[in-house]
N, CA, C, O and CB atoms as a CASP TS submission, in Angstrom:
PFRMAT TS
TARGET T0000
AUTHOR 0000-0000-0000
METHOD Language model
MODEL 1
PARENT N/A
ATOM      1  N   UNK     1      67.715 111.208 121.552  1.00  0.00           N
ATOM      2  CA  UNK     1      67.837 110.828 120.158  1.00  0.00           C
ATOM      3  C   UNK     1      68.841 111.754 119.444  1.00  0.00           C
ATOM      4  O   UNK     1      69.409 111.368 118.423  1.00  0.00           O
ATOM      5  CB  UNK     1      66.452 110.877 119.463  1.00  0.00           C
ATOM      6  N   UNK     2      69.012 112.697 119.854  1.00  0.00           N
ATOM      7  CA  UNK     2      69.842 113.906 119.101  1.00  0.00           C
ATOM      8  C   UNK     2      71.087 113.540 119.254  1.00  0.00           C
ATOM      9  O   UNK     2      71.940 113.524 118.366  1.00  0.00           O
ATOM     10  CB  UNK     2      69.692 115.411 119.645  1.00  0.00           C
ATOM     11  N   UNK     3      71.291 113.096 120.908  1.00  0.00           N
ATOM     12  CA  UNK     3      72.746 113.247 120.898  1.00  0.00           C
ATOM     13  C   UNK     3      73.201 111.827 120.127  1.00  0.00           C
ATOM     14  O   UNK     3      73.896 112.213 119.187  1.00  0.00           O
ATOM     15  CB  UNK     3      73.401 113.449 122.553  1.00  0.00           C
ATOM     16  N   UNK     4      73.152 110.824 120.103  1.00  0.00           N
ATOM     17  CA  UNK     4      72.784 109.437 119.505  1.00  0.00           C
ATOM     18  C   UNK     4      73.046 109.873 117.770  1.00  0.00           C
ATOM     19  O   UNK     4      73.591 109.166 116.922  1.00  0.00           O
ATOM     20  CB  UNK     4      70.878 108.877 119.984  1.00  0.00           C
ATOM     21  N   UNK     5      72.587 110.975 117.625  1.00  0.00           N
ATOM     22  CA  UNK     5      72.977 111.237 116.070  1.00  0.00           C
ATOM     23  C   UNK     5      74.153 111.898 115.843  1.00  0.00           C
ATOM     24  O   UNK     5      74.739 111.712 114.777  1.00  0.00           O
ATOM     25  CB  UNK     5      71.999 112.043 115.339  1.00  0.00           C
ATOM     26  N   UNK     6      74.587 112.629 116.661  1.00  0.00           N
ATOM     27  CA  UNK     6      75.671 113.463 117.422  1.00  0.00           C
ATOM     28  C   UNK     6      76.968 112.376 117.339  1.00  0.00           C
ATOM     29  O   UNK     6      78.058 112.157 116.811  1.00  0.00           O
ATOM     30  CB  UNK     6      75.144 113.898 119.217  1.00  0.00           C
ATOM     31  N   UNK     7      76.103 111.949 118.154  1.00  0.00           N
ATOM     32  CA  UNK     7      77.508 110.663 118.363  1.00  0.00           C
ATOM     33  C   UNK     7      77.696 110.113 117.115  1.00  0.00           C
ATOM     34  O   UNK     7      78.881 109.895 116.860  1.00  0.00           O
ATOM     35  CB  UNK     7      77.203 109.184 119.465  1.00  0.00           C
ATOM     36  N   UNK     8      76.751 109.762 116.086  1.00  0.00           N
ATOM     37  CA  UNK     8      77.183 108.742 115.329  1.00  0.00           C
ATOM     38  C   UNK     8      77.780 109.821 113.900  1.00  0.00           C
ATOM     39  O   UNK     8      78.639 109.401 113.124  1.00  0.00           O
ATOM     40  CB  UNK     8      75.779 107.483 115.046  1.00  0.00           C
ATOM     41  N   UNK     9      77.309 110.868 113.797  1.00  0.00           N
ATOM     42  CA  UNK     9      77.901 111.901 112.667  1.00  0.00           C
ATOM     43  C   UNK     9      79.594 112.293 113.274  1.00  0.00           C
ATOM     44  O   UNK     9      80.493 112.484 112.455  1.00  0.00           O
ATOM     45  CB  UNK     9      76.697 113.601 112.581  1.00  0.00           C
ATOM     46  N   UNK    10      79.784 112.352 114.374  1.00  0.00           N
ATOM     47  CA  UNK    10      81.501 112.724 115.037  1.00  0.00           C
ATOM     48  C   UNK    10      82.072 111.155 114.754  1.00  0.00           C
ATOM     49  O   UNK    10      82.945 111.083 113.889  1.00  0.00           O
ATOM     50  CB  UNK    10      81.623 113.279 117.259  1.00  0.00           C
ATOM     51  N   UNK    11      81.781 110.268 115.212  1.00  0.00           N
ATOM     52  CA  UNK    11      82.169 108.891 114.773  1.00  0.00           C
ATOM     53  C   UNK    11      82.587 108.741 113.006  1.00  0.00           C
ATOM     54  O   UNK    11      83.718 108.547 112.561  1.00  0.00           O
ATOM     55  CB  UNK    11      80.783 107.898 115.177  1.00  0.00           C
ATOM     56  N   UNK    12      81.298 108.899 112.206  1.00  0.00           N
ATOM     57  CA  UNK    12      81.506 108.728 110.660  1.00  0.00           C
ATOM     58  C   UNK    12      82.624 110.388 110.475  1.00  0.00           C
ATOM     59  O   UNK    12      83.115 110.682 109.385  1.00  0.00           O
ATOM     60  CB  UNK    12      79.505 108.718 109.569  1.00  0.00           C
ATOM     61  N   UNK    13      82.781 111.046 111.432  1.00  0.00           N
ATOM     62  CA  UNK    13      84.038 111.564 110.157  1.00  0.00           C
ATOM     63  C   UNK    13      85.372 111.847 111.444  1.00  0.00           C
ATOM     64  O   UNK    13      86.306 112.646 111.511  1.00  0.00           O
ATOM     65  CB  UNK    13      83.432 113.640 108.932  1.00  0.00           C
ATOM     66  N   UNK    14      85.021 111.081 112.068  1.00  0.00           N
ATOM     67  CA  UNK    14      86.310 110.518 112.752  1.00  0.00           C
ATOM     68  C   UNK    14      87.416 109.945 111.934  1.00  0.00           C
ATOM     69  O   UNK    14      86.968 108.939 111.382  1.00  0.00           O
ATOM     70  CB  UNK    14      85.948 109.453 113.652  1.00  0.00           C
ATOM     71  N   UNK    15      88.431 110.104 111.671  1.00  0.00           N
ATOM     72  CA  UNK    15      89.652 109.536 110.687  1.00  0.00           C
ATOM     73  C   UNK    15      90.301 108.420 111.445  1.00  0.00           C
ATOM     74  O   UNK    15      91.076 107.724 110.789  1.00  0.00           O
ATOM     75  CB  UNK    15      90.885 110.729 110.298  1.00  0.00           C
ATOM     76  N   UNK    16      90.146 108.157 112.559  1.00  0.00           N
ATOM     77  CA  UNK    16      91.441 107.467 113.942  1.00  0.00           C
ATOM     78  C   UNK    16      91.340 105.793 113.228  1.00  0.00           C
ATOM     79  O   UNK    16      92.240 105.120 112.727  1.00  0.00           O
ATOM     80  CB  UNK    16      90.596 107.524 116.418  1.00  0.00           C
ATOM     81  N   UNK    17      90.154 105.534 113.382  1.00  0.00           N
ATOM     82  CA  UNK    17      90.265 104.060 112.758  1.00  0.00           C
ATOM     83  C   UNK    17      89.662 103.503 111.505  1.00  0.00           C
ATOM     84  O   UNK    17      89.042 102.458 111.308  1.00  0.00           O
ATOM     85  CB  UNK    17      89.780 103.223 113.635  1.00  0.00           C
ATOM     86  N   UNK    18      90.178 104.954 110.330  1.00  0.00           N
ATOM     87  CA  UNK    18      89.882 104.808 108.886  1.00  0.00           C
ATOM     88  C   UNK    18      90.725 103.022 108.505  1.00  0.00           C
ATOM     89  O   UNK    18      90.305 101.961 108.044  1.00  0.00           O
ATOM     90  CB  UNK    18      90.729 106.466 107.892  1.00  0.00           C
ATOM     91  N   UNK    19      92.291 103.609 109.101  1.00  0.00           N
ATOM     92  CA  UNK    19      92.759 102.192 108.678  1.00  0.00           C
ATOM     93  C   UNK    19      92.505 100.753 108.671  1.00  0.00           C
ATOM     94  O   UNK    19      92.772  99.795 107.946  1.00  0.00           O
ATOM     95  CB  UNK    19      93.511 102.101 109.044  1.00  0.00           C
ATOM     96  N   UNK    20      91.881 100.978 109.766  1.00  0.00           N
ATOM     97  CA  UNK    20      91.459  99.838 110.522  1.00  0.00           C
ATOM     98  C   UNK    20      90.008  99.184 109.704  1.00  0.00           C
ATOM     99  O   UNK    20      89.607  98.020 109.704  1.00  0.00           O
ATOM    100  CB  UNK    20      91.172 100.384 112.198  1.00  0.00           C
ATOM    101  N   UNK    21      89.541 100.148 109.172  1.00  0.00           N
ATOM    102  CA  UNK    21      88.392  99.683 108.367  1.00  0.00           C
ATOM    103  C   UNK    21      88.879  99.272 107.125  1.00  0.00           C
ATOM    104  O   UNK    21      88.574  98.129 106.786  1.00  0.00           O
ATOM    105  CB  UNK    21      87.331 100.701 108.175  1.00  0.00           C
ATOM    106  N   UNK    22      89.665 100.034 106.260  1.00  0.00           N
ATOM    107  CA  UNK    22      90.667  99.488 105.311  1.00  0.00           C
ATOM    108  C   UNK    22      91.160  97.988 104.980  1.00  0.00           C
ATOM    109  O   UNK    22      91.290  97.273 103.987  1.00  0.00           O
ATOM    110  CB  UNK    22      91.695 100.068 105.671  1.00  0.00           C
ATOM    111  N   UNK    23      91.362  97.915 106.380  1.00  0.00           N
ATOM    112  CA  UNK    23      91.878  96.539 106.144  1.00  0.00           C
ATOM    113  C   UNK    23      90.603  95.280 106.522  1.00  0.00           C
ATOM    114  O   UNK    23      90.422  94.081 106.310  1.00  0.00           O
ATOM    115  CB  UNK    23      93.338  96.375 107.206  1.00  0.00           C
ATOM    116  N   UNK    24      89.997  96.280 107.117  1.00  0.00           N
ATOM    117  CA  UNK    24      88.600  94.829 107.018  1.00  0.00           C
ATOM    118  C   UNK    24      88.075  94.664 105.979  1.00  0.00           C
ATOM    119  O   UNK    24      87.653  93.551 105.665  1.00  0.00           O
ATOM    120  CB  UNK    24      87.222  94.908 107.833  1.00  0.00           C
ATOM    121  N   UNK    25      87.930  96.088 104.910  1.00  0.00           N
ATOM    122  CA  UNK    25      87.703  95.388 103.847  1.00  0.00           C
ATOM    123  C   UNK    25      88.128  94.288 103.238  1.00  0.00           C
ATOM    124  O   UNK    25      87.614  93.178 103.100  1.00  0.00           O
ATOM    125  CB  UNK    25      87.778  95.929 103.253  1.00  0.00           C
ATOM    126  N   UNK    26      89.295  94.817 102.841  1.00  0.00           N
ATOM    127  CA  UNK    26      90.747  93.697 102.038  1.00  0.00           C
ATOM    128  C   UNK    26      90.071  92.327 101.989  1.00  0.00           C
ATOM    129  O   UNK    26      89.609  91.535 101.168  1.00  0.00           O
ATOM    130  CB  UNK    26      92.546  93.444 103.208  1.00  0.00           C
ATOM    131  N   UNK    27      90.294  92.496 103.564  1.00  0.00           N
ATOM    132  CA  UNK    27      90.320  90.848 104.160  1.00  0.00           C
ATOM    133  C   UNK    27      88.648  90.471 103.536  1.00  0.00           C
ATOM    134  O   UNK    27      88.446  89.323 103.142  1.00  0.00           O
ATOM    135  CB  UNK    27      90.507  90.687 106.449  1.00  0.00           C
ATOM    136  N   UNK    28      87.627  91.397 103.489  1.00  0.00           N
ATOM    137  CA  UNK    28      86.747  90.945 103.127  1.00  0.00           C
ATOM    138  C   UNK    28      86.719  90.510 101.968  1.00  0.00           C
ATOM    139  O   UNK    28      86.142  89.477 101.626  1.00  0.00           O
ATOM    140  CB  UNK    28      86.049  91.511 103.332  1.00  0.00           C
ATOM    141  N   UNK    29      87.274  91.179 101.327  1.00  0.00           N
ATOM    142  CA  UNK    29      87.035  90.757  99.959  1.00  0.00           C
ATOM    143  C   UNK    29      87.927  89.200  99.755  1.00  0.00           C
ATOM    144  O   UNK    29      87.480  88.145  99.303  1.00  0.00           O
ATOM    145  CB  UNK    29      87.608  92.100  98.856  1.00  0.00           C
ATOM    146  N   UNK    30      89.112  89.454 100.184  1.00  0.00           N
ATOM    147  CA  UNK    30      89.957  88.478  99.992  1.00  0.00           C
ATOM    148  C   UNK    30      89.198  87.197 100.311  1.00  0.00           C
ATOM    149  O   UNK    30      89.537  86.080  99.920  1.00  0.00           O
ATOM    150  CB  UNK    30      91.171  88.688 100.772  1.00  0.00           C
ATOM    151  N   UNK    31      87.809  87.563 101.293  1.00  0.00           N
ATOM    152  CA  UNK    31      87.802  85.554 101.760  1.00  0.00           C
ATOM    153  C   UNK    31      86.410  85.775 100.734  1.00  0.00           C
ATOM    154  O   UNK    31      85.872  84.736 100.352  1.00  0.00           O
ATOM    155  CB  UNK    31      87.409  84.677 104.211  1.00  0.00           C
ATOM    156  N   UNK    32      85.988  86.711 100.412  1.00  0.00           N
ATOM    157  CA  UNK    32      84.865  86.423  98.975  1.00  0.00           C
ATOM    158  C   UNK    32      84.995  85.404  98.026  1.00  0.00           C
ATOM    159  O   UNK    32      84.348  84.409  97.701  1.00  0.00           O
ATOM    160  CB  UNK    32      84.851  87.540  97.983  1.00  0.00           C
ATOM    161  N   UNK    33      86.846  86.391  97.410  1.00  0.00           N
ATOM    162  CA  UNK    33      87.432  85.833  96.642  1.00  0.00           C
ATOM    163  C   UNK    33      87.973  84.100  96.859  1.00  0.00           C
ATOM    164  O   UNK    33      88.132  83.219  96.015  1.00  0.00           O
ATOM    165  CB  UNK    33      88.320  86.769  96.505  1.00  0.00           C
ATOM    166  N   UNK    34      88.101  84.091  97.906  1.00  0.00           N
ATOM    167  CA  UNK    34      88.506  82.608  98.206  1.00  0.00           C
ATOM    168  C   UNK    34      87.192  81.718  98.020  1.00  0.00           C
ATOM    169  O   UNK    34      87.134  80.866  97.134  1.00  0.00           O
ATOM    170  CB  UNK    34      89.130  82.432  99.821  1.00  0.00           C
ATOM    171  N   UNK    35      86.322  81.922  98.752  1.00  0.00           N
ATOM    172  CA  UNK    35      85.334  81.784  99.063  1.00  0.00           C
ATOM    173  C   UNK    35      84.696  81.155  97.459  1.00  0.00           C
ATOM    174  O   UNK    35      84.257  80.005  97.447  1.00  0.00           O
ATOM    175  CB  UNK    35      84.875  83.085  99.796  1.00  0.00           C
ATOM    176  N   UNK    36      84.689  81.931  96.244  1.00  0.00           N
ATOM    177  CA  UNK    36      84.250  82.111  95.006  1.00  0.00           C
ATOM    178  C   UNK    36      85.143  80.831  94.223  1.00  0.00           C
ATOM    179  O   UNK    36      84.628  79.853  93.682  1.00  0.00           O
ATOM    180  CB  UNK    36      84.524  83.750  94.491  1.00  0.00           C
ATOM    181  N   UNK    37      86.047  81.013  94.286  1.00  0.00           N
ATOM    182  CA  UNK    37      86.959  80.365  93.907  1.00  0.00           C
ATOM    183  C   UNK    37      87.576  79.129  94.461  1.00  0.00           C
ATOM    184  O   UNK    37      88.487  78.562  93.858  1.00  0.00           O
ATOM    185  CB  UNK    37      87.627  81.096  93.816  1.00  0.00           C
ATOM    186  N   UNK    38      87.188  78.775  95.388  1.00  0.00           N
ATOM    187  CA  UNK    38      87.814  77.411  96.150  1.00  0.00           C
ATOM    188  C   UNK    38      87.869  76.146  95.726  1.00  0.00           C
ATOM    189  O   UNK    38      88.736  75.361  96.110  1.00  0.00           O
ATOM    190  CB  UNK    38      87.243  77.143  97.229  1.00  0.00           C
ATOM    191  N   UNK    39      86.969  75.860  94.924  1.00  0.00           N
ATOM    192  CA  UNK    39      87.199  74.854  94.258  1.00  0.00           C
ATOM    193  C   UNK    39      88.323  74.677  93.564  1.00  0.00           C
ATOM    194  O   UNK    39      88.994  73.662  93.753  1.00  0.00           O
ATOM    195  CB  UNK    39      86.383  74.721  93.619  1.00  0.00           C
ATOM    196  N   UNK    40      88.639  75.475  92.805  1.00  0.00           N
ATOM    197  CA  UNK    40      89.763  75.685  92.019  1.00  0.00           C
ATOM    198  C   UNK    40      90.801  75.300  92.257  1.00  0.00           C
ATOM    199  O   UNK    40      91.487  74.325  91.950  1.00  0.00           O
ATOM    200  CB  UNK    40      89.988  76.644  91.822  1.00  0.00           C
ATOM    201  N   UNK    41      90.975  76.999  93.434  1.00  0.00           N
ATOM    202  CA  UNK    41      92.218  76.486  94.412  1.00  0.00           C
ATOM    203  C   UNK    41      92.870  75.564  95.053  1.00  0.00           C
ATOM    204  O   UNK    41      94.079  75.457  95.258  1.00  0.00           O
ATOM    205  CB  UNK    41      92.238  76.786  95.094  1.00  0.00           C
ATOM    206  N   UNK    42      91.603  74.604  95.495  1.00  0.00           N
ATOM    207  CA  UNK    42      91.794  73.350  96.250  1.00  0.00           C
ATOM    208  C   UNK    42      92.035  72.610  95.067  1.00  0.00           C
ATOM    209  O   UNK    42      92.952  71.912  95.499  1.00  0.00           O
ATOM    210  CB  UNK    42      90.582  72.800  97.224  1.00  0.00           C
ATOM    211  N   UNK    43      91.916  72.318  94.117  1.00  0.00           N
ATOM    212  CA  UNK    43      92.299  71.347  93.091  1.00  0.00           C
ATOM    213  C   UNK    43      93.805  71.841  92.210  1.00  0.00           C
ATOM    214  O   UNK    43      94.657  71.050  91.806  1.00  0.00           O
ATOM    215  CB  UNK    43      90.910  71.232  92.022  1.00  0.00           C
ATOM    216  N   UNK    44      93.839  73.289  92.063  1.00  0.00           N
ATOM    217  CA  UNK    44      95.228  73.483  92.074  1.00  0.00           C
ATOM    218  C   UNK    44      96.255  73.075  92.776  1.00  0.00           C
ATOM    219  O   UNK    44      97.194  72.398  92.355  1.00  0.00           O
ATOM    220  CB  UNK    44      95.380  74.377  92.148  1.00  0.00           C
ATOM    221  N   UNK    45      96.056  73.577  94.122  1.00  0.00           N
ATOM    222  CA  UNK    45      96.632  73.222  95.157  1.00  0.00           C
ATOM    223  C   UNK    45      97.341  71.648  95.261  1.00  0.00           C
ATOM    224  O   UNK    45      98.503  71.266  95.401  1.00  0.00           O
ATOM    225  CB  UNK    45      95.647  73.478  96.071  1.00  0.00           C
ATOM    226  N   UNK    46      96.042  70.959  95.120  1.00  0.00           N
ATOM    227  CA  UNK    46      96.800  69.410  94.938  1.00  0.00           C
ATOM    228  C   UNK    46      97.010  68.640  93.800  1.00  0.00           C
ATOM    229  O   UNK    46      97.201  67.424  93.787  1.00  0.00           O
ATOM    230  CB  UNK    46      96.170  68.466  95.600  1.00  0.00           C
ATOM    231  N   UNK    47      96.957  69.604  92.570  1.00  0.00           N
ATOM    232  CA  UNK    47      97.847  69.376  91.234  1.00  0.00           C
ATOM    233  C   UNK    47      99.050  69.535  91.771  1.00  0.00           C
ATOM    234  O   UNK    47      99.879  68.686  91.444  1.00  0.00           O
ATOM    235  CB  UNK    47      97.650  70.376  89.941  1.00  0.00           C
ATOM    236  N   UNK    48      99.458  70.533  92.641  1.00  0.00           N
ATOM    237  CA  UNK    48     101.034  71.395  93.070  1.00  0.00           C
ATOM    238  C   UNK    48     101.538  70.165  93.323  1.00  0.00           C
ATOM    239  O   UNK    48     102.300  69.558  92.570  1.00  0.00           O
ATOM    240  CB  UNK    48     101.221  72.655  94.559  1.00  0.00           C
ATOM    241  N   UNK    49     100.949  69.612  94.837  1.00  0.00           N
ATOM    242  CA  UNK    49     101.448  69.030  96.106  1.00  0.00           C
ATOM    243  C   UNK    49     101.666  67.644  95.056  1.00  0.00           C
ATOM    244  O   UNK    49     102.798  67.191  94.884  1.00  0.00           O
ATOM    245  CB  UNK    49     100.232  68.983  97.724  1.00  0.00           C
ATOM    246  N   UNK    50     100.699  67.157  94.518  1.00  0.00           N
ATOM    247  CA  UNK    50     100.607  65.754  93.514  1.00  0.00           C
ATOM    248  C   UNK    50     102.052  65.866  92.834  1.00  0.00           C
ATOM    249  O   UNK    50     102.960  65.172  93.291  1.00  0.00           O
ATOM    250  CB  UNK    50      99.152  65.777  92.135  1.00  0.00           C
ATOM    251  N   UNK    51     102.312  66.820  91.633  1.00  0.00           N
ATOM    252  CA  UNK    51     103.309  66.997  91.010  1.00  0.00           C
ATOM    253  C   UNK    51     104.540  66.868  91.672  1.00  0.00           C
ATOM    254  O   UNK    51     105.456  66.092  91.399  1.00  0.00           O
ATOM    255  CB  UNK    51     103.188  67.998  90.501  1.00  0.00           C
ATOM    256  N   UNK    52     104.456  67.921  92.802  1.00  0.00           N
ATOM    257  CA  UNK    52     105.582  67.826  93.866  1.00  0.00           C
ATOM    258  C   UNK    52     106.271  66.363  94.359  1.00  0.00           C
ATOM    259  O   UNK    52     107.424  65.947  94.476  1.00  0.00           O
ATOM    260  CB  UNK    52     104.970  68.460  95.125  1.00  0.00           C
ATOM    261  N   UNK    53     104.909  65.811  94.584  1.00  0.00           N
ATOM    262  CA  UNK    53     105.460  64.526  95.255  1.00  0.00           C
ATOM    263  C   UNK    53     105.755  63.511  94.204  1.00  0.00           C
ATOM    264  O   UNK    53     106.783  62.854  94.370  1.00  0.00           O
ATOM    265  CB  UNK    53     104.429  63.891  96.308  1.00  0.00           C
ATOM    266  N   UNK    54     104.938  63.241  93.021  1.00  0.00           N
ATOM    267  CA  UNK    54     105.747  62.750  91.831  1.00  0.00           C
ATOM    268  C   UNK    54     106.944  62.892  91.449  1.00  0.00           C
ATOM    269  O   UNK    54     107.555  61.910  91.027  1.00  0.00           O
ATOM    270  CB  UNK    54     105.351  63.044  90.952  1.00  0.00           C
ATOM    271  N   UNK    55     107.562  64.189  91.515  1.00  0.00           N
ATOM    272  CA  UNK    55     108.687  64.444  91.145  1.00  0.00           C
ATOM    273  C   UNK    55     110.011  63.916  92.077  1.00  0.00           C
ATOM    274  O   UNK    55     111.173  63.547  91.902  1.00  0.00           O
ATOM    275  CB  UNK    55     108.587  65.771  90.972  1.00  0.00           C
ATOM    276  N   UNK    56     108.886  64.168  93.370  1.00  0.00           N
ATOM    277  CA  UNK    56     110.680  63.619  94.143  1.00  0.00           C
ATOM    278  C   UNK    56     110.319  62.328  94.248  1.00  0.00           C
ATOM    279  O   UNK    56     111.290  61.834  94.822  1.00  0.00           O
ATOM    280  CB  UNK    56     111.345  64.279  95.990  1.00  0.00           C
ATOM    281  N   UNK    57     109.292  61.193  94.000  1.00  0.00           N
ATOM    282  CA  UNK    57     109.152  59.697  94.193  1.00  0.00           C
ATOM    283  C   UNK    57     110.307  59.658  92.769  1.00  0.00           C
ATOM    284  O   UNK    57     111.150  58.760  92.751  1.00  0.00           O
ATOM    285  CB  UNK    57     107.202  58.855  94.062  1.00  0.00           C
ATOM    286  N   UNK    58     110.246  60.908  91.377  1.00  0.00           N
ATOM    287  CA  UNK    58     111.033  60.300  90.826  1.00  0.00           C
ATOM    288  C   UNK    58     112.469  60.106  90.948  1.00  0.00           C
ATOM    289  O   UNK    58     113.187  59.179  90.572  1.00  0.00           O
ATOM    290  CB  UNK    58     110.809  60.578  90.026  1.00  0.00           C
ATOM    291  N   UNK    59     112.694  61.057  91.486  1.00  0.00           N
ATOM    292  CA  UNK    59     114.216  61.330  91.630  1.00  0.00           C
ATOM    293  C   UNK    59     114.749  60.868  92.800  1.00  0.00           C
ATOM    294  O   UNK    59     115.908  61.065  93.165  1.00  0.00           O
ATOM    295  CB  UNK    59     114.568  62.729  91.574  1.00  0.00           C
ATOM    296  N   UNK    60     113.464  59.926  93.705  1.00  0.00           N
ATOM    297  CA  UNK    60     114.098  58.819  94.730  1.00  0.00           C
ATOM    298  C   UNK    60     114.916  57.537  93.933  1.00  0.00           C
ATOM    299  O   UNK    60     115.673  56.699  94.423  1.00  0.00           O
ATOM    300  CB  UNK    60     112.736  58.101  95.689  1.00  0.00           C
ATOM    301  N   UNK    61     114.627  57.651  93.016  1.00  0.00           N
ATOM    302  CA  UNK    61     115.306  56.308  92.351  1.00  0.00           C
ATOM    303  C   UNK    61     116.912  56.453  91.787  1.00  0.00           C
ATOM    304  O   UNK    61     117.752  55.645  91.391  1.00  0.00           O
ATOM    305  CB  UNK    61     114.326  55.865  90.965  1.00  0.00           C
ATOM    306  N   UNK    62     116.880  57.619  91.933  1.00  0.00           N
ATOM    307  CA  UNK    62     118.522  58.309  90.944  1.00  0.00           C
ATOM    308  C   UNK    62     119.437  58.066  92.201  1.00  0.00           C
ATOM    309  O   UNK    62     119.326  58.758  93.213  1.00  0.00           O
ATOM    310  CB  UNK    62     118.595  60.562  90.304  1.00  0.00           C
ATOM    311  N   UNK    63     120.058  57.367  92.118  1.00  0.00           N
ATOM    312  CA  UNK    63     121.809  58.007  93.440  1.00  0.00           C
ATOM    313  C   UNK    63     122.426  58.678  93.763  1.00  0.00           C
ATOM    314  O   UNK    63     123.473  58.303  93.236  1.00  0.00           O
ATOM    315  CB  UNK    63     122.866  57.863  93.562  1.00  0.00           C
ATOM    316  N   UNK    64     122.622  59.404  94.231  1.00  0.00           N
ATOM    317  CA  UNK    64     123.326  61.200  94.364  1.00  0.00           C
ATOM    318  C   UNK    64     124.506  60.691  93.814  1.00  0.00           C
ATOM    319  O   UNK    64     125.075  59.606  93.701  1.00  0.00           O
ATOM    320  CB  UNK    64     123.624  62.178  96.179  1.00  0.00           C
ATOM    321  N   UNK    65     124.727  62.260  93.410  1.00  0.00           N
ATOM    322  CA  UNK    65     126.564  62.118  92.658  1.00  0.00           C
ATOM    323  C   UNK    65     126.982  63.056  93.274  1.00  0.00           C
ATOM    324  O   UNK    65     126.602  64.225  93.347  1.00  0.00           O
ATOM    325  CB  UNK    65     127.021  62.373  90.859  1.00  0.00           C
ATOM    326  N   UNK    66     128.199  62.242  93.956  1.00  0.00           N
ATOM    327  CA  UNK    66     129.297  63.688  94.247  1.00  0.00           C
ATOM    328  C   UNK    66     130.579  63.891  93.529  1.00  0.00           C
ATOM    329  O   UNK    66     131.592  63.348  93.971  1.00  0.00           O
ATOM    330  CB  UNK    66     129.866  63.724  95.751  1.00  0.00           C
ATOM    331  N   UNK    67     130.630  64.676  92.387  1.00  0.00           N
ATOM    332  CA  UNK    67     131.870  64.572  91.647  1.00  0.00           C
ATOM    333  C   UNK    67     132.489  64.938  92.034  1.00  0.00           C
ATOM    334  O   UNK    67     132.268  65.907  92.761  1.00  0.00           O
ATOM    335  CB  UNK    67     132.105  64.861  90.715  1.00  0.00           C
ATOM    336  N   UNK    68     134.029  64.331  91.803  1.00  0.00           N
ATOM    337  CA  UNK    68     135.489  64.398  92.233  1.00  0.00           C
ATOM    338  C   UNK    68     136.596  65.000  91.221  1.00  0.00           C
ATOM    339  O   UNK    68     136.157  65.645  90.269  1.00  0.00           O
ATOM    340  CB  UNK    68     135.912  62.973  92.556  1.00  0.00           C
ATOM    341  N   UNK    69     137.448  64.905  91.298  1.00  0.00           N
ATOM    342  CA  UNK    69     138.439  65.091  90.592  1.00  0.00           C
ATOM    343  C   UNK    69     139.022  64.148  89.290  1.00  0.00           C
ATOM    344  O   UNK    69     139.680  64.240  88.255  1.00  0.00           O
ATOM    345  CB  UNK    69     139.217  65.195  91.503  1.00  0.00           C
ATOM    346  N   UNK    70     138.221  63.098  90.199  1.00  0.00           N
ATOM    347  CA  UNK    70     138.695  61.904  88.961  1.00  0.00           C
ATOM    348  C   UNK    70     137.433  61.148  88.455  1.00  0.00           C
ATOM    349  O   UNK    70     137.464  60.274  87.589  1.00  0.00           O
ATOM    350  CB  UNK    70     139.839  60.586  89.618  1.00  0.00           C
ATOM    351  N   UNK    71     136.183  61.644  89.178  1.00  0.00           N
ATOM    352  CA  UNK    71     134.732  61.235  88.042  1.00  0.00           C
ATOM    353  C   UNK    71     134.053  62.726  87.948  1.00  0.00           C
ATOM    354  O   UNK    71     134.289  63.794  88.513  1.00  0.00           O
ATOM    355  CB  UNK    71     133.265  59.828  88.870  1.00  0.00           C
ATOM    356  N   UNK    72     133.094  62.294  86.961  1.00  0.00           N
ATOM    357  CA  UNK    72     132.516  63.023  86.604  1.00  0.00           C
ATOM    358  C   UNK    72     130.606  62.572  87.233  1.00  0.00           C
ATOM    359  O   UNK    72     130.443  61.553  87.903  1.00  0.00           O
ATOM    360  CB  UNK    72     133.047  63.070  85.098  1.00  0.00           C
ATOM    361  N   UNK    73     129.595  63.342  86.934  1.00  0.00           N
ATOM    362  CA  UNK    73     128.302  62.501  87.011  1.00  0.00           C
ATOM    363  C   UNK    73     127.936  62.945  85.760  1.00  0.00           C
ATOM    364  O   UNK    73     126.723  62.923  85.554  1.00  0.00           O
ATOM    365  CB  UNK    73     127.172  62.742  88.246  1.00  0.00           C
ATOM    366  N   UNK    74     128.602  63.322  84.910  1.00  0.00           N
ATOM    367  CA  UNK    74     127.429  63.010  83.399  1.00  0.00           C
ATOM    368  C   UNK    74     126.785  61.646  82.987  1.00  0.00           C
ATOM    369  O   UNK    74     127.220  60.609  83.489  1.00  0.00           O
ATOM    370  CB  UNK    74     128.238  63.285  81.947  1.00  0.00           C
ATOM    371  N   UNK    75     126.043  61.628  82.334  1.00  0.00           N
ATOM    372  CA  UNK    75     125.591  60.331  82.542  1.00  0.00           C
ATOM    373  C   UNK    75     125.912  59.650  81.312  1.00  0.00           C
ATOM    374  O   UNK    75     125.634  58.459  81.175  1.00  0.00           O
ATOM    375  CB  UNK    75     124.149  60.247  82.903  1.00  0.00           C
TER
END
């Protein structure tokens, strides 16, 4: 039992894979945060993608202009 405590007190002030815990937090928190919030996101998300694709269904209808020397595309 002693050494078992031994081991685990040299472990907790071991520094080697402080980082490594560091970043499990992050990530923990980060999928909390997702996690908390997803609804949202997911409905943001496809406000984006919605808008996105509205916009270019609109500007499927326009004709590209390539101006020249002798036109213009103002409209």
């Amino acid at each position: 039992m002693r050494s078992m405590m031994e081991g685990l007190k040299s472990f907790w002030k071991e520094e080697d894979g402080l980082g490594t815990l560091e970043i499990l937090l992050i990530v923990a928190v980060l999928v909390a945060i997702a996690i908390i919030f997803r609804k949202w996101i997911v409905s943001w998300f496809q406000k984006l993608i919605g808008d996105a694709n509205s916009d270019l269904k609109d500007n499927s209808k326009v004709a590209p202009c390539a101006p020249s020397p002798t036109t213009s595309c103002a409209p």
